[in-house]
C-alpha positions as CSV (number, residue, x, y, z in Angstrom):
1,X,0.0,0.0,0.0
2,X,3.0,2.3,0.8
3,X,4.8,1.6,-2.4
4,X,1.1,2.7,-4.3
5,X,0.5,5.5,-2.5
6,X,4.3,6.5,-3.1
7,X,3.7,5.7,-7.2
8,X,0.5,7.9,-7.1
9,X,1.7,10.4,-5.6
10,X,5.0,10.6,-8.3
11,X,2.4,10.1,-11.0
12,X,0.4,13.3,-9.4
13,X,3.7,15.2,-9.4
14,X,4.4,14.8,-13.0
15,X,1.0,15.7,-14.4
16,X,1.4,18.7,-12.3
17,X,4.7,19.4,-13.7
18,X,3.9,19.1,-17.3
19,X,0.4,19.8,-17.6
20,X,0.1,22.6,-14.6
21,X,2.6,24.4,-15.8
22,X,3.5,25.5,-19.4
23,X,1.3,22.4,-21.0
24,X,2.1,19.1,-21.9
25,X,4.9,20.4,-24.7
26,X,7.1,17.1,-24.0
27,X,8.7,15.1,-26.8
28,X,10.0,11.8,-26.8
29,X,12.9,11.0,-24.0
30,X,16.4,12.5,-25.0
31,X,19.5,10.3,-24.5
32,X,22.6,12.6,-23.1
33,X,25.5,13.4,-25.2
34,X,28.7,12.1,-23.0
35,X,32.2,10.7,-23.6
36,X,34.8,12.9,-25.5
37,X,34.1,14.0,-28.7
38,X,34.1,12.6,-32.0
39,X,37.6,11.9,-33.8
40,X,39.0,10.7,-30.5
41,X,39.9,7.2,-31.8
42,X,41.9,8.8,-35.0
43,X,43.9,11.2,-31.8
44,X,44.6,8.7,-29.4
45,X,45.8,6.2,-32.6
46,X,48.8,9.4,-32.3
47,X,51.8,10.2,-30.4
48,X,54.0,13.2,-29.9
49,X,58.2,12.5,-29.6
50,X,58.0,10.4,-26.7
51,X,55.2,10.5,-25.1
52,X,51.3,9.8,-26.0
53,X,48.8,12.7,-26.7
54,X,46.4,13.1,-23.6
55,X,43.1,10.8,-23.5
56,X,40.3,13.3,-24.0
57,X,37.7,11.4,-21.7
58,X,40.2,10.9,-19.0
59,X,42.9,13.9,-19.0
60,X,42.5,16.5,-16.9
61,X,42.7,20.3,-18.2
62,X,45.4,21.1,-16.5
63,X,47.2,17.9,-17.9
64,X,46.0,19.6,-21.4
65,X,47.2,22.9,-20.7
66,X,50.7,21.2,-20.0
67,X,50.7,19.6,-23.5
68,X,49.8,22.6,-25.4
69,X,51.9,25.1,-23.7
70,X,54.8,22.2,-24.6
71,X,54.4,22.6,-27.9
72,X,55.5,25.2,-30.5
73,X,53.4,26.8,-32.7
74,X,53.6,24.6,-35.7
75,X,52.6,21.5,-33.7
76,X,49.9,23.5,-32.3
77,X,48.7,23.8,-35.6
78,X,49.1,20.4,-37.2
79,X,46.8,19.2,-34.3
80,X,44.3,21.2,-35.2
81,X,44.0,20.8,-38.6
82,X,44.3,17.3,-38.3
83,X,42.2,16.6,-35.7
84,X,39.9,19.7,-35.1
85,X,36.9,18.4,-33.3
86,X,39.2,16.6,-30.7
87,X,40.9,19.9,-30.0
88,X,37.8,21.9,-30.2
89,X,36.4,20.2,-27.3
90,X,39.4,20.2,-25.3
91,X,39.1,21.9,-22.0
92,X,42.5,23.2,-21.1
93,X,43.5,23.7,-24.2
94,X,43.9,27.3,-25.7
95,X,41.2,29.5,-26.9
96,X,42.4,31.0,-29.5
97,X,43.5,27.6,-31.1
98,X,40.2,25.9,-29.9
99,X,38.5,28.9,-31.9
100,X,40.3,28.1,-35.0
101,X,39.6,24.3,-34.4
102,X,36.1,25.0,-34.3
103,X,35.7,26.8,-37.0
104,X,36.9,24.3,-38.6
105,X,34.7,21.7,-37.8
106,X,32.0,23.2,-38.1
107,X,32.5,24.0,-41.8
108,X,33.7,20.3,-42.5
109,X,29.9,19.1,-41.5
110,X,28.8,21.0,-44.1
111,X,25.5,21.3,-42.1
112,X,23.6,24.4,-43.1
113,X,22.4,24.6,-39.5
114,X,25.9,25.5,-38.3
115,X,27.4,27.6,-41.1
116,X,26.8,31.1,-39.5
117,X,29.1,29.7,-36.3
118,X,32.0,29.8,-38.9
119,X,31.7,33.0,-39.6
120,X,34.8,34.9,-39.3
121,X,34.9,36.9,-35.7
122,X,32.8,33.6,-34.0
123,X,35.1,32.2,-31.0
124,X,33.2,29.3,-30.8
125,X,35.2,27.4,-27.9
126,X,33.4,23.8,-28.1
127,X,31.2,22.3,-30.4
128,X,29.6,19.1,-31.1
129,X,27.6,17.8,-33.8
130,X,26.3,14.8,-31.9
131,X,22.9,14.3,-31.1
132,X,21.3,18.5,-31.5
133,X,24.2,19.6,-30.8
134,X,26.3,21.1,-28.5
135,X,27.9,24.9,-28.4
136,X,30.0,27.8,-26.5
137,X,30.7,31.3,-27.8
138,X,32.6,33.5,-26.0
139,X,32.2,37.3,-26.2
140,X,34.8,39.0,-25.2
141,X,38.3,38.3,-24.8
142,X,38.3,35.2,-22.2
143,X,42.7,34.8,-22.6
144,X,42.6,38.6,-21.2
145,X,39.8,39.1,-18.5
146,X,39.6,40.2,-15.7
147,X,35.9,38.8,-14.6
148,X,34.6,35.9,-16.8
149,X,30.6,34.8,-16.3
150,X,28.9,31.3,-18.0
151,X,25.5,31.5,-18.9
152,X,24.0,27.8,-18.3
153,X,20.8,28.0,-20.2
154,X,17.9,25.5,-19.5
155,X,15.4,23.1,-21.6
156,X,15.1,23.6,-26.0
157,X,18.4,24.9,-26.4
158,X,21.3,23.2,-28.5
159,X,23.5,23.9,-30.9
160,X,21.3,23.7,-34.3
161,X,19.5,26.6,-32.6
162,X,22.2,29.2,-31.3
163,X,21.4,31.4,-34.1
164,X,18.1,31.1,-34.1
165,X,16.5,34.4,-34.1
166,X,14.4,34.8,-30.8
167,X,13.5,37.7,-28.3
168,X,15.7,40.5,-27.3
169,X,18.6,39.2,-24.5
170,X,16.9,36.1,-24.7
171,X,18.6,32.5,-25.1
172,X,22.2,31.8,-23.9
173,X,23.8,33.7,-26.9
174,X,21.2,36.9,-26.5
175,X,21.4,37.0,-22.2
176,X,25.5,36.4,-22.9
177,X,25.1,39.8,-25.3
178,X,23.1,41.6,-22.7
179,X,25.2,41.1,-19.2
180,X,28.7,42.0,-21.2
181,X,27.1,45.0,-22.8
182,X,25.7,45.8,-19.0
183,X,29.1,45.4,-17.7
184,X,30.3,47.8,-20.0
185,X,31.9,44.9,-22.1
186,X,36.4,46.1,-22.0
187,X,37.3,43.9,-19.2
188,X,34.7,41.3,-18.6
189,X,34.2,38.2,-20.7
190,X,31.0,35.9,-21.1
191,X,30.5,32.6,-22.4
192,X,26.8,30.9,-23.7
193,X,27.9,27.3,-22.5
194,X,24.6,25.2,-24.5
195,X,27.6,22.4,-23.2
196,X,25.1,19.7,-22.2
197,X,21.9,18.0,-23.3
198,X,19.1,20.4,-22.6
199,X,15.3,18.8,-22.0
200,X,12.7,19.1,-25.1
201,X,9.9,20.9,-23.7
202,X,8.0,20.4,-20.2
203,X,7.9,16.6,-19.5
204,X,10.1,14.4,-18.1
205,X,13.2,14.6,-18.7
206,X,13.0,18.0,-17.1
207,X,11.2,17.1,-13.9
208,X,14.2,14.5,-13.5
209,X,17.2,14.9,-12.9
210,X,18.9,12.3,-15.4
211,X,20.4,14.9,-17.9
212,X,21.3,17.6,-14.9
213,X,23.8,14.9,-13.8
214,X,25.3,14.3,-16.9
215,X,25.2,18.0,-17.9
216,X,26.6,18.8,-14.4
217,X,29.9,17.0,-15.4
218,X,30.5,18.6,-18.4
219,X,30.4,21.7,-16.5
220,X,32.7,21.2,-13.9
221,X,35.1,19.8,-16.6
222,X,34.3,23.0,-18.7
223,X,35.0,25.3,-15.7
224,X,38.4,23.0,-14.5
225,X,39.0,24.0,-18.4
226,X,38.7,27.7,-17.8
227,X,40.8,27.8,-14.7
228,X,43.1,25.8,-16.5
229,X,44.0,28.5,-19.1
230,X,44.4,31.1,-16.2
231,X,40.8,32.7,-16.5
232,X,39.5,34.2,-13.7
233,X,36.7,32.2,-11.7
234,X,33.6,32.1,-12.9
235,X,30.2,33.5,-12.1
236,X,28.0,30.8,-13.5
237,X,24.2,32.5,-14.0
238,X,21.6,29.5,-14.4
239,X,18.4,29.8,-16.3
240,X,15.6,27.5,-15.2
241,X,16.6,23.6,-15.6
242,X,20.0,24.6,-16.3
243,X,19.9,25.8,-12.2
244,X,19.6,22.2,-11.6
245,X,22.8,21.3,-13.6
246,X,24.7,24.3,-11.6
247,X,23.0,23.1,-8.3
248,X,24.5,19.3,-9.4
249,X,27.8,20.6,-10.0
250,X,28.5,23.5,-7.4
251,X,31.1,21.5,-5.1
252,X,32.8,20.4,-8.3
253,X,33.6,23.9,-9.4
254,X,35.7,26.7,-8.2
255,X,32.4,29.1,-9.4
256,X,32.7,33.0,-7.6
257,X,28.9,33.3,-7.7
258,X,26.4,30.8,-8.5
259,X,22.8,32.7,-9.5
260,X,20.1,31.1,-10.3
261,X,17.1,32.6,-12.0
262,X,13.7,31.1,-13.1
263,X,14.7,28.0,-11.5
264,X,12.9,24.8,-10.4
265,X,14.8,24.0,-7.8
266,X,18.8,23.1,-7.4
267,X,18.3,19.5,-5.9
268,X,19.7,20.7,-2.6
269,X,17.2,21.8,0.5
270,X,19.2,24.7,1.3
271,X,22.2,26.8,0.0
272,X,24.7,25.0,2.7
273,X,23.5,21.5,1.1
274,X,25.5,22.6,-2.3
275,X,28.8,22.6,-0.9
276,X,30.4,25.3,-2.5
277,X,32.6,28.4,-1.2
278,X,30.8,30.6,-4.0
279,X,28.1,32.8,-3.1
280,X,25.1,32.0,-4.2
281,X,22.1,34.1,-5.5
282,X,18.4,33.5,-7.0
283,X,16.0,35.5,-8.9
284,X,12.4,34.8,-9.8
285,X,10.1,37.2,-11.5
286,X,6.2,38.0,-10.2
287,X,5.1,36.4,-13.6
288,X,7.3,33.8,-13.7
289,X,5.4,30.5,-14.1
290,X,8.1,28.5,-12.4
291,X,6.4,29.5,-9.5
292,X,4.0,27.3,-10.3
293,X,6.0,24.4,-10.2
294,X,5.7,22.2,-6.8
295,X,9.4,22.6,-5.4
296,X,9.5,19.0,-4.3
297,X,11.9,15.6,-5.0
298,X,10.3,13.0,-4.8
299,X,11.0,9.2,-6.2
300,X,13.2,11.2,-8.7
301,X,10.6,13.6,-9.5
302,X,11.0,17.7,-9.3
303,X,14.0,19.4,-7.7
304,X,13.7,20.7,-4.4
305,X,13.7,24.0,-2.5
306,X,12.7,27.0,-4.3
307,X,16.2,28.6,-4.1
308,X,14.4,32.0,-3.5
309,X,12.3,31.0,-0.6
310,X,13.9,32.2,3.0
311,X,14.3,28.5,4.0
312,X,16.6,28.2,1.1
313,X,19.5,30.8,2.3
314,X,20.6,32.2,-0.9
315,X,21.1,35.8,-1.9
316,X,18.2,37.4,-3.4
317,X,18.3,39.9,-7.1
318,X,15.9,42.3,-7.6
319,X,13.3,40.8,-9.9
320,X,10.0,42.9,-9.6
321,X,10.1,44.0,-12.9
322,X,11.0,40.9,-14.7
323,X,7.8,40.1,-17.3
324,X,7.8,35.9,-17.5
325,X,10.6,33.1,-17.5
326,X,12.9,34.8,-20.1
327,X,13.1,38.3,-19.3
328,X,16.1,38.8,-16.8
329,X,18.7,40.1,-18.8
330,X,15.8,42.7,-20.7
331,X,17.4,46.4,-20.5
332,X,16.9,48.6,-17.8
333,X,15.8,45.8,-15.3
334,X,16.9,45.5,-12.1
335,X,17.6,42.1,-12.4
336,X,20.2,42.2,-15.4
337,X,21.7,45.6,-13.0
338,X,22.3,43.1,-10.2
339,X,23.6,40.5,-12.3
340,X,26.1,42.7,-14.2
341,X,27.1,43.5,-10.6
342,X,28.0,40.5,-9.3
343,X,29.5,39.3,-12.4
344,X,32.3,42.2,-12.3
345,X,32.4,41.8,-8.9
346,X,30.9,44.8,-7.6
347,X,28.4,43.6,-5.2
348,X,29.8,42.3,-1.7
């Protein structure tokens, strides 16, 4: 009888979540995107003068940094040309030559999807063509900054929609444009990191937490990446589901600021229970329907504390005037003020 009344009750969740909510806008299941990228056989199947080149699903970024910064320029290169999706994806490895690796690859799919990533004056600093698709563009200059902030977007974003044209400062790349251009752009560097394999619509897979975890590890191995290269530490800003890929990886980073916005819940009852040193901050607008969305984990259903509510502990940012769950980084709210804020470090 317990074990029914513990079914129903996960059943009632989940029609709440994807019916009570935004609609029943689910698609089939999505299998993650893991493992290191393609081309990794062809790179391993290698060796530099004695020694092996590093294993891209088990090298750490700092063990890439040490390769790279080993070699001279016209090893550098050959790497990339021969094997550009492998040193694309390689956290640890340089920007400007992952840049120049991407760009690569992404003209040698010859998917019309992709072609306007190639374009010259794109830093494109990982892409993958498996699966939707996975991107990160820097704007900026991330080798030079002195404050760097990763926007971790949440559900229907991938790679075959970066460009897609949508609302003002909405989606990673437009809420990446807005918070450097409220910063006042010279010295601070942001990053759209679509590095994981985002939900299709409200159903499932974004009341669980199955692609959070595997998206959580490709963001602490992105940030390890950026610390690797001598970047500044991160303040990662997390839109809706993607708060519950930053809430899964928050003791695995070295993160500044963790803020979460729109969010569902972190999969943690309180701020203390993410075990991290960064501060951490949450936003939710008066129309946002999140807020409609029971803050509750159960049998592997929903996410937790609402990481604005007092029981929670986090920082709050001004959100009266956001208008619904995309409108944070809109001009002249308070929201994107705060945000530009901590993101340059000016808030205490």
């Amino acid at each position: 009888m317990r074990r029914f009344g513990r079914t129903l009750a996960a059943a009632a969740l989940t029609v709440t979540l994807v019916a009570g909510t935004a609609g029943w806008a689910g698609a089939d299941s999505v299998t993650p995107v893991t493992g290191p990228p393609p081309g990794t056989a062809a790179w391993l199947a290698e060796a530099l003068p004695g020694r092996p080149l590093p294993d891209p699903a088990t090298a750490s970024a700092s063990e890439v940094a040490r390769l790279f910064a080993g070699l001279d320029d016209a090893r550098r290169r050959d790497l990339l040309s021969r094997h550009p999706l492998v040193v694309g994806n390689l956290d640890g490895a340089p920007p400007a030559l992952r840049y120049e690796a991407n760009r690569l690859a992404i003209t040698a799919t010859g998917d019309a999807r992709y072609a306007s990533l190639a374009r010259p004056g794109r830093q494109i600093l990982s892409f993958d063509p498996r699966g939707r698709g996975q991107v990160a563009e820097v704007f900026g200059d991330l080798e030079h900054a002195a404050h760097v902030a990763v926007i971790v977007p949440g559900s229907d974003n991938d790679a075959a929609g970066h460009d897609t044209a949508r609302g003002p400062a909405t989606g990673p790349a437009g809420m990446a444009r807005a918070l450097r251009s409220a910063t006042g752009g010279s010295g601070t560097a942001v990053v759209a990191w679509t590095g994981y394999t985002t939900p299709v619509g409200v159903g499932l897979d974004a009341a669980e937490g199955r692609l959070a975890e595997a998206g959580a590890v490709r963001l602490a191995r992105f940030t390890a990446g950026l610390d690797a290269v001598g970047a500044p530490d991160p303040a990662l800003f997390c839109h809706s589901y993607g708060s519950v890929v930053c809430g899964l990886a928050a003791r695995h980073t070295d993160a500044a600021d963790i803020v979460v916005f729109g969010s569902p819940g972190m999969r943690a009852g309180d701020a203390a229970a993410l075990h991290t040193g960064a501060r951490v901050w949450a936003a939710r607008g008066p129309s946002d329907w999140i807020a409609d969305v029971p803050n509750v984990e159960l049998a592997g259903l929903g996410h937790g504390t609402d990481p604005t509510s007092a029981a929670f502990g986090a920082r709050r940012v001004p959100a009266t005037d956001v208008a619904g769950h995309t409108g944070y980084f809109a001009p002249g709210t308070r929201s994107l003020a705060a945000f530009a804020a901590i993101a340059t470090g000016d808030v205490r």
